[in-house]
ZASEDO-887740 format. One record per residue: x, y, z of N, C-alpha, C in turn. Coordinates in pm, whole numbers, padded with zeros to 5 digits, always signed. Layout:
REM residues N
XYZXYZXYZ/...
This chain:
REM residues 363
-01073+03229-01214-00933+03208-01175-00866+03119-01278/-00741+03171-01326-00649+03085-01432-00584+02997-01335/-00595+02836-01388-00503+02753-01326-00332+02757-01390/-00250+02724-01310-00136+02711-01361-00097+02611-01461/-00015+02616-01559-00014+02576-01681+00074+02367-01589/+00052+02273-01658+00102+02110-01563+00203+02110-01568/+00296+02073-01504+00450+02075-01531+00493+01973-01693/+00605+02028-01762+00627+01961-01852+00681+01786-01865/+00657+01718-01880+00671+01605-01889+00757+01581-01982/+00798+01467-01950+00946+01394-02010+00892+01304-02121/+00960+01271-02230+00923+01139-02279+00927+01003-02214/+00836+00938-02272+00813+00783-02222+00973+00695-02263/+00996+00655-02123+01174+00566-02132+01122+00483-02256/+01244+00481-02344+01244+00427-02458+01288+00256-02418/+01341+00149-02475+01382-00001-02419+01492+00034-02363/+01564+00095-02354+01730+00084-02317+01717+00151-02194/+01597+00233-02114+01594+00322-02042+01643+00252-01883/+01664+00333-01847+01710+00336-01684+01564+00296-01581/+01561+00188-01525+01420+00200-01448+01446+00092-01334/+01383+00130-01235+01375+00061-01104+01299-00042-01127/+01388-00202-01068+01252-00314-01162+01262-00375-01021/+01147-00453-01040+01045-00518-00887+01195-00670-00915/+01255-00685-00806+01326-00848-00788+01313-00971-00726/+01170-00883-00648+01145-00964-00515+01019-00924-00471/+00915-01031-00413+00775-01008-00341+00796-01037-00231/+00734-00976-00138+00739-01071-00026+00552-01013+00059/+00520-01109+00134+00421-01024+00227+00424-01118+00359/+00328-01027+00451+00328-01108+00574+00167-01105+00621/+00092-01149+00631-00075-01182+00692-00012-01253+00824/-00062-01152+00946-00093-01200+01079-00164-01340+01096/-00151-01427+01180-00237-01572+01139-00359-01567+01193/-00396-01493+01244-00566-01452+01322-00636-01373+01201/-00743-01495+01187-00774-01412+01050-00935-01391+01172/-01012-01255+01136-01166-01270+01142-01242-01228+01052/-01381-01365+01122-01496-01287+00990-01543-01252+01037/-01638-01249+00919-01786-01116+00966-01833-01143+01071/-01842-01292+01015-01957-01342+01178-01908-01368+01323/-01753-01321+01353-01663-01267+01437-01721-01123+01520/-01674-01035+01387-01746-00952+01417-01842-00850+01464/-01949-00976+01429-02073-00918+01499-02085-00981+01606/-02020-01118+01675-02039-01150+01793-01994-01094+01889/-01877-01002+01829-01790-00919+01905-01921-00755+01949/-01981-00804+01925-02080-00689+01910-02095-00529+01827/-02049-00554+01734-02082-00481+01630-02174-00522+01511/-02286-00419+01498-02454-00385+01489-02426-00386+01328/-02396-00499+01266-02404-00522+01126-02442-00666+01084/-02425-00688+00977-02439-00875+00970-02335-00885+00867/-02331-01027+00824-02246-01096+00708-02289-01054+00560/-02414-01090+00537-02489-01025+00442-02453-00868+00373/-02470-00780+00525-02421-00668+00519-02288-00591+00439/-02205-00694+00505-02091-00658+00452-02032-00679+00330/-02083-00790+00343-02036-00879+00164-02110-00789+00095/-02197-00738+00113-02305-00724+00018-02216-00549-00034/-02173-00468+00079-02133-00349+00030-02001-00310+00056/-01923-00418+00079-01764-00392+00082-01709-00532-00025/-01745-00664-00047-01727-00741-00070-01580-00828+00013/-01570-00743+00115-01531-00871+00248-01588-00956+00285/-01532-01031+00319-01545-01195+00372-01460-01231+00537/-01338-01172+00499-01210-01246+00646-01156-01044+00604/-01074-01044+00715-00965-01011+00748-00836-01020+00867/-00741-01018+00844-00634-01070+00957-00598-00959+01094/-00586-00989+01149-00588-00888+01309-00401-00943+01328/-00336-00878+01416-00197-00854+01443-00231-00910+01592/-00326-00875+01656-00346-00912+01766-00221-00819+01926/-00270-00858+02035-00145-00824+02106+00001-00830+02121/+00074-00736+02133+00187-00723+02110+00270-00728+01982/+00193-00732+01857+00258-00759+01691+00225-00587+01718/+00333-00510+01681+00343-00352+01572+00394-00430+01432/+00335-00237+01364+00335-00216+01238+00500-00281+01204/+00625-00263+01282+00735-00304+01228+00737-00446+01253/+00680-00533+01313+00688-00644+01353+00647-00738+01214/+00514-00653+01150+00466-00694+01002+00561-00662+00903/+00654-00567+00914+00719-00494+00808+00857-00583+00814/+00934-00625+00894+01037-00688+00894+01020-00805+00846/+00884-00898+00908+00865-01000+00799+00845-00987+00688/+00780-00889+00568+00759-00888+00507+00863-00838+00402/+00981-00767+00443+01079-00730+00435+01165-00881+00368/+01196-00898+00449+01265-01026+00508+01239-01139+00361/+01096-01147+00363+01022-01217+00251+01082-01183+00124/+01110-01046+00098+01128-00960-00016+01227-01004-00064/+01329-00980+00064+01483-00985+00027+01491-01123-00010/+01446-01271+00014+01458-01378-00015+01371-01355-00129/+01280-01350-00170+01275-01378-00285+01374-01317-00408/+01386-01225-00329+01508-01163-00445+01679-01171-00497/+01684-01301-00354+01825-01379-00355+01942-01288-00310/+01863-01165-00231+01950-01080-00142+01961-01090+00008/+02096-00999+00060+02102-00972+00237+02095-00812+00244/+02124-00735+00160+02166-00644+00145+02076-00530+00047/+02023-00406+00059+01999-00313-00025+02061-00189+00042/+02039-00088-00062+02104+00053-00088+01982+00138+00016/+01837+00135+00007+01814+00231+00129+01616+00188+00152/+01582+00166+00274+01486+00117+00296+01361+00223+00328/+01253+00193+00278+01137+00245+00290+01011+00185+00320/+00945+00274+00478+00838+00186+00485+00760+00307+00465/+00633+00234+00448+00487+00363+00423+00440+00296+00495/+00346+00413+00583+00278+00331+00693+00125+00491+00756/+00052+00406+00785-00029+00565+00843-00016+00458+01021/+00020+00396+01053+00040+00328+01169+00173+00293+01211/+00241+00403+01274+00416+00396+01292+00352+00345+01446/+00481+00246+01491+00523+00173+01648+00511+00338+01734/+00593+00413+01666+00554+00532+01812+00549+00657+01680/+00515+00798+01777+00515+00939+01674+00632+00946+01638/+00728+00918+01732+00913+00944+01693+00963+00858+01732/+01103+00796+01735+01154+00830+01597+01056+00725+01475/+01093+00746+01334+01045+00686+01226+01027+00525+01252/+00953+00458+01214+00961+00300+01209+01096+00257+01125/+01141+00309+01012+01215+00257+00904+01349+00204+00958/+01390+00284+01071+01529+00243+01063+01517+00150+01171/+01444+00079+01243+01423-00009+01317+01449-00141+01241/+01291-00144+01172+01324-00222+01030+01433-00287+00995/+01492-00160+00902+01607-00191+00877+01710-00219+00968/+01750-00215+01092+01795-00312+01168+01794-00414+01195/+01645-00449+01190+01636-00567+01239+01628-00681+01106/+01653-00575+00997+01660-00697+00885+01817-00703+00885/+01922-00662+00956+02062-00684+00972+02106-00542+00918/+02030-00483+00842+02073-00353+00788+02128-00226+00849/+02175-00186+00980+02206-00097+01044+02335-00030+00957/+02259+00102+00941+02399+00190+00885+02301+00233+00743/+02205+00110+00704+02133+00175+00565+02038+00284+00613/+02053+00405+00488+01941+00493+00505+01813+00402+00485/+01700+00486+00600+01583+00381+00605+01499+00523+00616/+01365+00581+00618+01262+00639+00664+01122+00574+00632/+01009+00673+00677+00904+00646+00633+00848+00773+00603/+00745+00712+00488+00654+00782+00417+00483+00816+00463/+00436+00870+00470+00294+00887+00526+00188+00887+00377/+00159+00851+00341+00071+00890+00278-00116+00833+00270/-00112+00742+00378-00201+00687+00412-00214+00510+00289/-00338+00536+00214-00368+00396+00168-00288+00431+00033/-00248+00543-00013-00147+00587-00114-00014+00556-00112/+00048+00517+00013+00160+00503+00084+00297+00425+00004/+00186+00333-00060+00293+00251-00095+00339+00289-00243/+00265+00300-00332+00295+00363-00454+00363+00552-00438/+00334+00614-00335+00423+00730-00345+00570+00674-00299/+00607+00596-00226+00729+00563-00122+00786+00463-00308/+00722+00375-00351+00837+00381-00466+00805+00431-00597/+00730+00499-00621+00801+00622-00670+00954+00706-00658/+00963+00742-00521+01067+00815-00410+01180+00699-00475/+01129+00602-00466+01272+00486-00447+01284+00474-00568/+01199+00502-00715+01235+00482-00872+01326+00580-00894/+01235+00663-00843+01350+00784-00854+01531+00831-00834/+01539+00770-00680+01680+00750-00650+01724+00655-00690/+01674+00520-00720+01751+00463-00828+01800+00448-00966/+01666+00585-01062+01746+00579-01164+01820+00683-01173/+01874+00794-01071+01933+00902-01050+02046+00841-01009/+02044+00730-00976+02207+00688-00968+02243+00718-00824/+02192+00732-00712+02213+00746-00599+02205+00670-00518/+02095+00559-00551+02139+00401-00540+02118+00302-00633/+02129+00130-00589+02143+00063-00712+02023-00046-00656/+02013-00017-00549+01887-00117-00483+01845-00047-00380/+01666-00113-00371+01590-00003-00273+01500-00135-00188/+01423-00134-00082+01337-00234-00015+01216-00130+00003/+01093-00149-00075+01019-00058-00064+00872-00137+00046/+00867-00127+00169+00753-00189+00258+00621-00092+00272/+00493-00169+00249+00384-00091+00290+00363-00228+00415/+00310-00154+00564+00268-00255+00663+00189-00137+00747/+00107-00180+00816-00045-00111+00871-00079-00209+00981/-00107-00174+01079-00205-00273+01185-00293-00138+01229/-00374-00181+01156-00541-00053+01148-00622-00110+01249/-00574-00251+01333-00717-00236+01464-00677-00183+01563/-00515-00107+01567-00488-00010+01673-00553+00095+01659/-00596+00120+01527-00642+00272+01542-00807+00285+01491/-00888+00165+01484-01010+00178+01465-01100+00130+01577/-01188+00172+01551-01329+00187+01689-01363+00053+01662/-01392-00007+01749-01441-00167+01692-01596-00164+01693/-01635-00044+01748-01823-00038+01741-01817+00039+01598/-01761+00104+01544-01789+00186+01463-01768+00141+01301/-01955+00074+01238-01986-00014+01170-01844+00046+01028/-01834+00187+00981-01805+00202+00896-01615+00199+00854/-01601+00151+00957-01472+00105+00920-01392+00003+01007/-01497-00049+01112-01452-00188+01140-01463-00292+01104/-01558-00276+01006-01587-00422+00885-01419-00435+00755/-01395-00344+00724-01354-00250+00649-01164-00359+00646/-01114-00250+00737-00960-00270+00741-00909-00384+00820/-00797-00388+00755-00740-00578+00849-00552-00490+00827/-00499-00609+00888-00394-00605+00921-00291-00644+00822/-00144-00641+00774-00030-00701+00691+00041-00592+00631/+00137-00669+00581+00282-00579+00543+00255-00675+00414/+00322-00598+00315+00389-00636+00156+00509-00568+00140/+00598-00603+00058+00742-00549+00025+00740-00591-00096/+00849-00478-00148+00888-00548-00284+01078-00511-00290/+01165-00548-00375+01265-00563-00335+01319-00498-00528/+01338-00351-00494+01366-00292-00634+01501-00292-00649/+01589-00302-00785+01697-00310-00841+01734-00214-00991/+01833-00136-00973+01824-00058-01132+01810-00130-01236/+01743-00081-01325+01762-00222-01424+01711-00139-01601/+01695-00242-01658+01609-00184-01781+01465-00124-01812/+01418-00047-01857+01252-00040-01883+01252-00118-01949/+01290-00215-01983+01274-00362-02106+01252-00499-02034/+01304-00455-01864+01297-00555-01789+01178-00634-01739/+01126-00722-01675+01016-00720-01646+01020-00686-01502/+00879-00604-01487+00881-00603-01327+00949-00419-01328/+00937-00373-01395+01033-00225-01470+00913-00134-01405/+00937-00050-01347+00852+00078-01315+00855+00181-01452/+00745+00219-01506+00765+00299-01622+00732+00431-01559/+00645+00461-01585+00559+00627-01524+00506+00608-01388/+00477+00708-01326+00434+00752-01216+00325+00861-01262/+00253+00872-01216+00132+00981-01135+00055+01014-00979/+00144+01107-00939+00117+01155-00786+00025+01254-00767/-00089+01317-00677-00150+01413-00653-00229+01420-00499/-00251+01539-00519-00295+01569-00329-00374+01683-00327/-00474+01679-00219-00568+01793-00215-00590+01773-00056/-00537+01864+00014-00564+01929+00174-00673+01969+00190/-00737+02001+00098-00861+02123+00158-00984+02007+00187/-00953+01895+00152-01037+01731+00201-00961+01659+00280/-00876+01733+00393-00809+01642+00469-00938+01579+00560/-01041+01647+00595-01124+01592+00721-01209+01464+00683/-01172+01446+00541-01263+01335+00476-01206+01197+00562/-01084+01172+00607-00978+01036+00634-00890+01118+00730/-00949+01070+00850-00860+01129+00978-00866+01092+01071/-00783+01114+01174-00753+01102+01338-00736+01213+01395/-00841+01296+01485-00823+01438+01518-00750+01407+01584/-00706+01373+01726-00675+01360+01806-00533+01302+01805/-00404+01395+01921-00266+01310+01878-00178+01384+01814/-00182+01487+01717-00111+01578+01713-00045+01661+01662/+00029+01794+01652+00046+01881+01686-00078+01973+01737/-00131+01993+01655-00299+02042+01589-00397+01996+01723/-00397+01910+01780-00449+01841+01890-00372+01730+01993/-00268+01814+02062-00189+01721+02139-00250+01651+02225/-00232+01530+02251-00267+01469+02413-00280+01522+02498/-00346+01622+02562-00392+01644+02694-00499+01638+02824/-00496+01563+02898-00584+01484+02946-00663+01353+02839/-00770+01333+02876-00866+01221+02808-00941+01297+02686/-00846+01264+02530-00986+01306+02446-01132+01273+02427/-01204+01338+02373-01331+01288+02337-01320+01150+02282/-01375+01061+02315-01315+00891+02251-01353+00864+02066/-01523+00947+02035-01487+00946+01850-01335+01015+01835/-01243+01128+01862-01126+01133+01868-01005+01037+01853/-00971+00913+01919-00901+00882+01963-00878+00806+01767/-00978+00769+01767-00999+00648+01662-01030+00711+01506/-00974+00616+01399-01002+00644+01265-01128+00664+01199/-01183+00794+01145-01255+00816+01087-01302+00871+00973/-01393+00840+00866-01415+00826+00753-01513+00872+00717/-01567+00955+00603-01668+01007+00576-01698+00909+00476/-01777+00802+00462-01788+00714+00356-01807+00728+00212/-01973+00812+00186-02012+00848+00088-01937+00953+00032/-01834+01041+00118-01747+01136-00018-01665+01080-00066/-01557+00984+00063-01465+00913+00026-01493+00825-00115/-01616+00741-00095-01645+00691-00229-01646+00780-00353/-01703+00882-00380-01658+00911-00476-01543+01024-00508/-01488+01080-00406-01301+01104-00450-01255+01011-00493/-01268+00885-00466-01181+00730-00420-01203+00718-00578/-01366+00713-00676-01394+00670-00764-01300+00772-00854/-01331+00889-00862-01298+01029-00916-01109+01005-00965/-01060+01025-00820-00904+01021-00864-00844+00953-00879/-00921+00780-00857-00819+00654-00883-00849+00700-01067/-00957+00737-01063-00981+00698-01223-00898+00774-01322/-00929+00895-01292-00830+01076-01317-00693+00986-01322/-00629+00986-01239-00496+00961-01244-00444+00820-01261/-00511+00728-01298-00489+00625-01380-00478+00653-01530/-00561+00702-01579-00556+00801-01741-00453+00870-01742/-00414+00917-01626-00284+01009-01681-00176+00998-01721/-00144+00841-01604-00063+00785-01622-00062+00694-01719/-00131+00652-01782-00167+00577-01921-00080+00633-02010/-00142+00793-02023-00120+00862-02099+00033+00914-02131/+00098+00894-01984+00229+00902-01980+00321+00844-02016/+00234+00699-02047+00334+00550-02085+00275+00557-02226/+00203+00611-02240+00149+00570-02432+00069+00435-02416/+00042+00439-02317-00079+00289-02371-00214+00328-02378/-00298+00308-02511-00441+00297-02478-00495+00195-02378/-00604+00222-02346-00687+00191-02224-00660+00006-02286/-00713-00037-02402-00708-00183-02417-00559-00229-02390/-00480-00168-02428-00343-00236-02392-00312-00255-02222/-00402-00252-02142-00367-00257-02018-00422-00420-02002/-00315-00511-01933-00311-00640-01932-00319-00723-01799/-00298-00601-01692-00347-00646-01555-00369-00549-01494/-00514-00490-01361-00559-00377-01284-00521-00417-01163/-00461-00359-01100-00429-00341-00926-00483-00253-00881/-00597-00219-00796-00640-00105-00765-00611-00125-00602/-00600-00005-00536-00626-00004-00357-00743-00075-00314/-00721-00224-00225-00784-00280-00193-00925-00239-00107/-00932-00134-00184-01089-00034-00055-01230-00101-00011/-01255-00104-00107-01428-00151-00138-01450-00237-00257/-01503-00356-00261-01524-00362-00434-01559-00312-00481/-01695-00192-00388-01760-00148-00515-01676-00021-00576/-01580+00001-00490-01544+00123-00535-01421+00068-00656/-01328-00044-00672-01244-00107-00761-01384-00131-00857/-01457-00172-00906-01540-00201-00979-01594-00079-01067/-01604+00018-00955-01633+00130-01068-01523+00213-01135/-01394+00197-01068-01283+00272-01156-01260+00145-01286/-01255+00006-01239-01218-00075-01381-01340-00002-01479/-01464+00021-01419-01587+00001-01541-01549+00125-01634/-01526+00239-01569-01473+00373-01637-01366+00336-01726/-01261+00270-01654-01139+00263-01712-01183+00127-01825/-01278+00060-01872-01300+00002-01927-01202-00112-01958/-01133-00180-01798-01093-00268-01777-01167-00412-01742/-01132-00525-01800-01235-00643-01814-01184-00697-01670/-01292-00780-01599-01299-00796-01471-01166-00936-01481/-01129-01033-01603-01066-01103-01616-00922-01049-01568/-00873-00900-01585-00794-00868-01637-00721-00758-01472/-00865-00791-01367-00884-00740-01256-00801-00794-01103/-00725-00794-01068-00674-00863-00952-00678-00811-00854/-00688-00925-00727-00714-00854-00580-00721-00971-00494/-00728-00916-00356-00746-01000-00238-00821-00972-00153/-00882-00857-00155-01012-00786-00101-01101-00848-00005/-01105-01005-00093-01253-01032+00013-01140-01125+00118/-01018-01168+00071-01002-01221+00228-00876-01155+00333/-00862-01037+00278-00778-00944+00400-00820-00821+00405/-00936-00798+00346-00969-00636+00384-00884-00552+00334/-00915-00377+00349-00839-00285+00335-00718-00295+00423/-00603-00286+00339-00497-00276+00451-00410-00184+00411/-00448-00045+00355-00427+00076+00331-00274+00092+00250/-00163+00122+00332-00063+00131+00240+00009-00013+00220/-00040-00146+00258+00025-00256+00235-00061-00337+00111/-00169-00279+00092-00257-00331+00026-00218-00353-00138/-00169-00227-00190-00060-00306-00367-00009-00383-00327/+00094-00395-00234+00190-00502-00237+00142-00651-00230/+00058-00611-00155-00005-00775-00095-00061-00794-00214/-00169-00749-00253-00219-00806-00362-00136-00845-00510/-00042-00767-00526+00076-00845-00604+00099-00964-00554/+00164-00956-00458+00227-01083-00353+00159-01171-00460/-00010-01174-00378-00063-01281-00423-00165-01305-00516/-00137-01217-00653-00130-01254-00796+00009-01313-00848/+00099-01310-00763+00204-01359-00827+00229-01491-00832/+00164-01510-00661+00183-01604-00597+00102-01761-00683/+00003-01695-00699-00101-01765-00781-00079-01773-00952/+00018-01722-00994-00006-01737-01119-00054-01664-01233/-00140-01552-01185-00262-01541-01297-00216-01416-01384/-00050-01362-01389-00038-01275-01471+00097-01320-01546/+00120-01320-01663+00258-01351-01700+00351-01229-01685/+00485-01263-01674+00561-01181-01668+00611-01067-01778/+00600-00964-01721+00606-00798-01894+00469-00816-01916/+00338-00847-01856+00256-00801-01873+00174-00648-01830/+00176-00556-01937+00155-00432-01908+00049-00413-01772/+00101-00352-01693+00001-00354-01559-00002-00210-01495/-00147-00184-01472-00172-00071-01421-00196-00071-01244/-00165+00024-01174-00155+00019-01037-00215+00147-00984/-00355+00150-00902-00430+00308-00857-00425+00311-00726/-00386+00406-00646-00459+00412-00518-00499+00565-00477/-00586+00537-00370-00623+00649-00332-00648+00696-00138/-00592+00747-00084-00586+00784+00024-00647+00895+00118/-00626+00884+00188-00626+01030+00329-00524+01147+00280/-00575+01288+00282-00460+01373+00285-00534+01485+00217/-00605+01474+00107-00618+01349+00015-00483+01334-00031/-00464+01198-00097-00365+01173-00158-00410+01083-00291/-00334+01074-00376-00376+00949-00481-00267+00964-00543/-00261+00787-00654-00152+00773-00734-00135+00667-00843/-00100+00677-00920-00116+00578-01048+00038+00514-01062/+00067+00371-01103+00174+00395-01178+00147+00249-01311/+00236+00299-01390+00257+00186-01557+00348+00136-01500/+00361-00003-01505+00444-00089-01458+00443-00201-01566/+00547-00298-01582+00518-00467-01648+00533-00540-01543/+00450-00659-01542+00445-00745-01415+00587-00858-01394/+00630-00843-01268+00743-00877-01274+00715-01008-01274/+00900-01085-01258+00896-01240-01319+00930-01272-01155/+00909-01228-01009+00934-01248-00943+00859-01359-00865/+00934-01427-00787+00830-01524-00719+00801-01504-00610/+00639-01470-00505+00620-01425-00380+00694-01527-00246/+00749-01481-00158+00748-01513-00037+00701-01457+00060/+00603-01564+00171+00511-01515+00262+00607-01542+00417/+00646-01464+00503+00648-01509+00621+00588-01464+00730/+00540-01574+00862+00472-01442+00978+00558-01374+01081/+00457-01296+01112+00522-01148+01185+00629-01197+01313/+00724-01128+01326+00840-01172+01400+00807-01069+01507/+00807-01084+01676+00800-00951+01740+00927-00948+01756/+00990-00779+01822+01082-00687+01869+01135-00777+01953/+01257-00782+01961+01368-00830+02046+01387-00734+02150/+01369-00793+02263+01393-00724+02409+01455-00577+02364/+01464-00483+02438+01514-00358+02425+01693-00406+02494/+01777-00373+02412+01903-00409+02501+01966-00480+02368/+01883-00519+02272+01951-00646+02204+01990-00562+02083/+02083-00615+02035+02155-00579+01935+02176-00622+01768/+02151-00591+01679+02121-00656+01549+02235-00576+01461/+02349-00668+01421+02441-00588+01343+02397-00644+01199/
């Protein structure tokens, strides 16, 4: 079988170019953090040892009762827009594989409750990919001139939807929102989105799923309970996870013109270490040059770039226009790369705000 020939590609934005640049960090970590040794008192059939040893977790944060996915996202939102010395953007986006209900969307809630009513808001699905496809979407309409500012949120509360006996992904995922707060600007700018690389393969949807819930399997009566909850095929996931963060990190390299040494900071999807460890080793990225938060918030799927920006920023350890590479890889399948320079932004953290009574009003 002949494959179809790749779509043609554009040249790499020259300095003067049109590009969506990062203005603002923000994130939000639930204040209930647990460990391992939580964990297992909670009675799940693993140890501390265990985990460190093959996820390189340590803590992750729980949302606990009554915090939803928008409850993380508005703070983190919120965070964004202050760091970015705004009240106001052109159109809001959350990515989320954990929306407050099936309908309507989380986004325009959000965006209400950050005062925004009247801004276009949706959400994006793409699982732990979520956040790098959703701004993409938002580079896009901003250098198309359709807007001039975007609020791009990844936020997740994954212990709604995981088995708490079930060793292989309750060690695994934790809770939080990240935002970032984009503005049109220069590719000369720092903090400048350069290239993108997006891709997807269905025919491995069963690898990262929730049977149960719907269309495909509506609610009727009591499902089977492995059903209800998130599940993972570990050992393939690991190596798709290894395979296409790596694939489409090169591509996107390749799209910006940087050789592999010119890459000056790695963001990978906060998954596994071992699985970030083996795309830097391929990608022959130095572990100095490696950033993350892994061992103390866990996977937190599509909030997980952001946060971990947050807090490389937060900390210091990258200068600003430093060439930076960004991978993730998801459910769907999904995956995604992008060339970025690290912005000159400064993080703000706030915690999760709940929903205002039903009745109340946010102009």
């Amino acid at each position: 079988m002949t494959l179809p020939a790749p779509p043609c590609r554009a040249e790499p934005p020259g300095p003067a170019s049109t590009a969506a640049v990062i203005t603002g960090l923000g994130g939000c970590l639930p204040p209930t953090k647990i460990t391992n040794g939580q964990l297992v008192r909670e009675g799940l059939d693993t140890s501390d040892e265990w985990i460190r040893t093959r996820t390189g977790i340590r803590t992750r944060h729980r949302a606990g009762p009554g915090v939803s996915t928008a409850d993380l996202a508005v703070a983190a939102g919120r965070a964004a827009l202050h760091s970015a010395s705004r009240t106001q953007t052109g159109i809001v986006l959350v990515a989320t594989t954990t929306p407050d209900r099936l309908c309507p969307a989380t986004g325009p809630e959000v965006a209400t409750r950050l005062g925004l009513t009247g801004t276009p808001a949706f959400d994006i699905s793409a699982v732990c990919s979520g956040f790098l496809y959703a701004a993409n979407v938002a580079s896009a309409l901003l250098t198309s001139g359709a807007f001039d500012s975007a609020l791009v949120i990844g936020a997740e509360t994954y212990s709604t939807i995981i088995d708490p006996r079930d060793r292989n992904t309750a060690v695994i995922f934790g809770d939080g929102a990240g935002a970032v707060c984009l503005e049109r600007g220069s590719a000369a700018d720092p903090g400048a989105f350069l290239r993108f690389d997006l891709g997807s393969d269905g025919a491995r949807s069963d690898l990262i799923a929730i049977a149960d819930g719907g269309s495909r399997s509506p609610h009727r009566g009591e499902p089977p309970p492995a059903d209800r909850f998130f599940r993972m095929r570990g050992p393939e996931v690991y190596k798709q996870a290894v395979l296409r963060m790596t694939s489409s990190a090169r591509t996107v390299l390749a799209l910006a013109e940087w050789p592999l040494p010119a890459v000056e900071a790695f963001i990978g999807h906060q998954a596994n270490q071992r699985i970030l460890d083996a795309v830097a080793q391929r990608l022959r990225v130095p572990p100095e040059r490696c950033h993350g938060n892994l061992r103390h918030v866990g996977n937190t799927a599509a909030a997980s770039i952001p946060l971990a920006m947050a807090d490389a920023a937060a900390r210091h350890v990258v200068e600003p226009g430093a060439r930076t590479l960004l991978t993730a890889f998801g459910g769907g399948l999904t995956w995604a790369s992008a060339a970025m320079t690290w912005p000159a932004a400064a993080t703000t953290y706030l915690l999760p705000e709940r929903r205002p009574p039903q009745g109340d009003h946010h102009e």
